[in-house]
C-alpha positions in Angstrom: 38.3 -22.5 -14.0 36.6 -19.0 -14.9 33.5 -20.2 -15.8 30.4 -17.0 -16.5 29.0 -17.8 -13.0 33.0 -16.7 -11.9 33.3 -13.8 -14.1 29.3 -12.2 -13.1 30.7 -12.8 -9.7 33.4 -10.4 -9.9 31.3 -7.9 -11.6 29.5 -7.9 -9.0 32.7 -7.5 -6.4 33.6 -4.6 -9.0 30.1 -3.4 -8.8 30.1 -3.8 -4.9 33.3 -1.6 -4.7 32.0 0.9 -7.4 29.8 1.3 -4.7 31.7 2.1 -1.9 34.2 4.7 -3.7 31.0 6.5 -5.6 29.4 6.9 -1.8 32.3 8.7 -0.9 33.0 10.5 -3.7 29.2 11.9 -4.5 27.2 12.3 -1.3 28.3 15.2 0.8 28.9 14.7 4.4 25.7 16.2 5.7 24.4 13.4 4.5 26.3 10.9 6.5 24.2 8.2 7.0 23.2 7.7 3.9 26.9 7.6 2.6 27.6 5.1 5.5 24.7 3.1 4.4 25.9 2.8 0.7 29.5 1.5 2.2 28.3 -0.5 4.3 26.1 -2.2 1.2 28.7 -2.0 -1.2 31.2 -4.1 1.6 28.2 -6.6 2.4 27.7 -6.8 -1.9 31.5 -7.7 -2.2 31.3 -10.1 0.8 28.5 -12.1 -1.1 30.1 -12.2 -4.2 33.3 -13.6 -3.0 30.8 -16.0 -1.1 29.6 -16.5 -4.7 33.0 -17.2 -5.9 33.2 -20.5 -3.5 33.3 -23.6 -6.0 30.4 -25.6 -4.4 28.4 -22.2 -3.2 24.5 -22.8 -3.0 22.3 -20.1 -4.6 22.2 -18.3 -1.3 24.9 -15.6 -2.3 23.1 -14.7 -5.6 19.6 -14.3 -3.6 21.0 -12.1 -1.4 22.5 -10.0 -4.0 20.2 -9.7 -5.8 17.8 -8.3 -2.0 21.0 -6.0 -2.1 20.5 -4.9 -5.7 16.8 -3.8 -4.8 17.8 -2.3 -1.3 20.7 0.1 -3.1 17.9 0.9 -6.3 15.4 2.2 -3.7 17.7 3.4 -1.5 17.4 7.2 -2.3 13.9 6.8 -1.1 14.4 5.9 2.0 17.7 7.7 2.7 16.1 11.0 1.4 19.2 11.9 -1.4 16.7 11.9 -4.5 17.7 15.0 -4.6 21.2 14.5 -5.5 20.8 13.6 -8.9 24.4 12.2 -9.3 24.2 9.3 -6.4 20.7 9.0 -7.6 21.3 7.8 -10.9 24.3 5.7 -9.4 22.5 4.2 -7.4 19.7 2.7 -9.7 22.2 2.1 -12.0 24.4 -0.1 -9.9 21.2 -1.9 -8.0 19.3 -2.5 -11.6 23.3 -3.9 -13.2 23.2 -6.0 -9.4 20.0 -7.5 -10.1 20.5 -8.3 -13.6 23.7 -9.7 -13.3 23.0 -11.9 -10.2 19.8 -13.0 -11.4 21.9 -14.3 -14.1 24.7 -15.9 -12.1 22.0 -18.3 -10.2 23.1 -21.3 -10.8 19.9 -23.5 -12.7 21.3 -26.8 -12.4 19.7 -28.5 -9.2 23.1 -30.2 -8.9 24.6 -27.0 -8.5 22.8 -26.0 -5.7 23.4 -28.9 -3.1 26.6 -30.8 -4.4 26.1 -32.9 -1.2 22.8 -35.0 -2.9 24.0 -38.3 -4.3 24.2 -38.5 -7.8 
């Protein structure tokens, strides 16, 4: 059933490989390990979506994406590419659309969260 935890879920897989192709595409290859960094976030982003995607998932997929979401905003920071304004702006816009839509996909229903408690 697609419900709109579902569909933020693979935004968030679309957002995660967004990610990975922009990192190649954008950061030159002097800058190696910052572009490795970004694949290697957008592949762990897609991993906890489709985590996320699991019918009885706990919250525990949207929490960590929404840590990843912060880790890719401030990621020109610490990776020192502030200078490349392209990735830059990619990069908060993807971790600010990762938070938002995570933070949204949480599931609020205590239910939801452990389907294992009795009823």
């Amino acid at each position: 059933m697609l419900t709109p935890r579902r569909i933020l879920d693979a935004l968030a897989i679309v957002l995660g490989l967004w990610l990975v192709i922009s990192a190649t595409a954008f950061l030159p290859m002097e800058k190696s390990l910052a572009m490795g960094t970004m694949v290697v976030f957008g592949l762990v982003i897609v991993a906890f979506a489709m985590w996320g995607e699991t019918e009885y998932s706990h919250a525990a997929p949207e929490l960590l994406n929404i840590l990843m979401g912060v880790l890719v905003f401030t990621a020109p920071w610490y990776l020192g590419f502030t200078p490349l304004a392209t990735m830059t702006w990619n990069c908060w816009i993807v971790g600010g659309a990762l938070f938002v839509l995570e933070a949204f996909a949480l599931p609020h229903d205590p239910m939801m969260r452990s389907p294992h408690q009795p009823a």
